[in-house]
N, C-alpha and C positions, 0 to 999 in steps of 0.2 A: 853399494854401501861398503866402506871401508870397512876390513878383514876384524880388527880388533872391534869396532862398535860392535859390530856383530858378538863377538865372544864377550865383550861388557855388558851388553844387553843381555845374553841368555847367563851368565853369572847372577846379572841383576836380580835375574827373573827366577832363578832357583834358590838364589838367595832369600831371597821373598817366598815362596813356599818354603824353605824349611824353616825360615820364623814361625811362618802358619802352623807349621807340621811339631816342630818343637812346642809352640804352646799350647796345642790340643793335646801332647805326650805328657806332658804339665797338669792339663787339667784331667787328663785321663788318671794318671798314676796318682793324682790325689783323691779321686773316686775309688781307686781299686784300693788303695792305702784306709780309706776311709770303711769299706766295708770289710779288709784280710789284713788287719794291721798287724795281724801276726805272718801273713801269708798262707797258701792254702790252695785246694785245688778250684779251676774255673772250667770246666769244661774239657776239651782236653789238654787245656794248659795247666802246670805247677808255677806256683808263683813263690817266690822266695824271699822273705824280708829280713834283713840282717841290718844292726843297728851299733853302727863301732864307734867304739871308746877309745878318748885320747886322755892323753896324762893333763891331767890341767895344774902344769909347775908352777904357776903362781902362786897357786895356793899353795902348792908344798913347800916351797920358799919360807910363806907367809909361816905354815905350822911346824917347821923346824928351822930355825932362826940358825946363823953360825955360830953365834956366843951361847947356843943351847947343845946345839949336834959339832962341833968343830970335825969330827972325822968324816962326815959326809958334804965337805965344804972346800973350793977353792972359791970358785963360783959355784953354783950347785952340781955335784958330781951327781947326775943320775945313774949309773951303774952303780954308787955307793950308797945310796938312796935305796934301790931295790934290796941291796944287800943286808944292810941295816933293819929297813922297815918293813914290818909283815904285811904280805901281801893284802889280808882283811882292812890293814889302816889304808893301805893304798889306794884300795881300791872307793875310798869314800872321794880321794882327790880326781876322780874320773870325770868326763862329762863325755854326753852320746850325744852322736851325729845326727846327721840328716839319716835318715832310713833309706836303705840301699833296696833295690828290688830287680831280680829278673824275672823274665817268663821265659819258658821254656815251651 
């Protein structure tokens, strides 16, 4: 057998388990997420859920217009945007991620 089938073959072939192995991690972490959705300890693992927030500017666009705010505006100046706006109004324009997990 030619040198490279060989090497495409066992590629193939590992390839093909880690789809397997990737979507058992898939359905595993939606089990563990489902019963420590805060995270928590399992035995003698710690599991760790964290859940991060991105700035969602569209909408910030949306509730400060530049004929309302003109000094936090060329296009939207996010560093004058924080400047400006208290952190409390800010933090409604946020939206959370997918839920991050390790185990340790």
């Amino acid at each position: 057998m030619n040198p490279i089938n060989e090497i495409v073959a066992e590629y193939a072939a590992l390839k093909a388990q880690a789809d397997r192995d990737q979507k058992r991690l898939k359905e595993l972490r939606a089990q563990i997420l489902n019963v420590l959705p805060d995270g928590g300890s399992a035995g003698e693992y710690q599991v760790n859920v964290s859940r991060p927030k991105t700035m969602d500017w569209a909408k910030v666009e949306a509730a400060f217009p530049a004929s309302a705010y003109p000094q936090i505006w060329t296009a939207l100046d996010r560093d004058a945007v924080k400047d400006h706006v208290a952190p409390a109004i800010l933090d409604t324009f946020t939206t959370e991620g997918s839920p991050r997990m390790t185990v340790k």
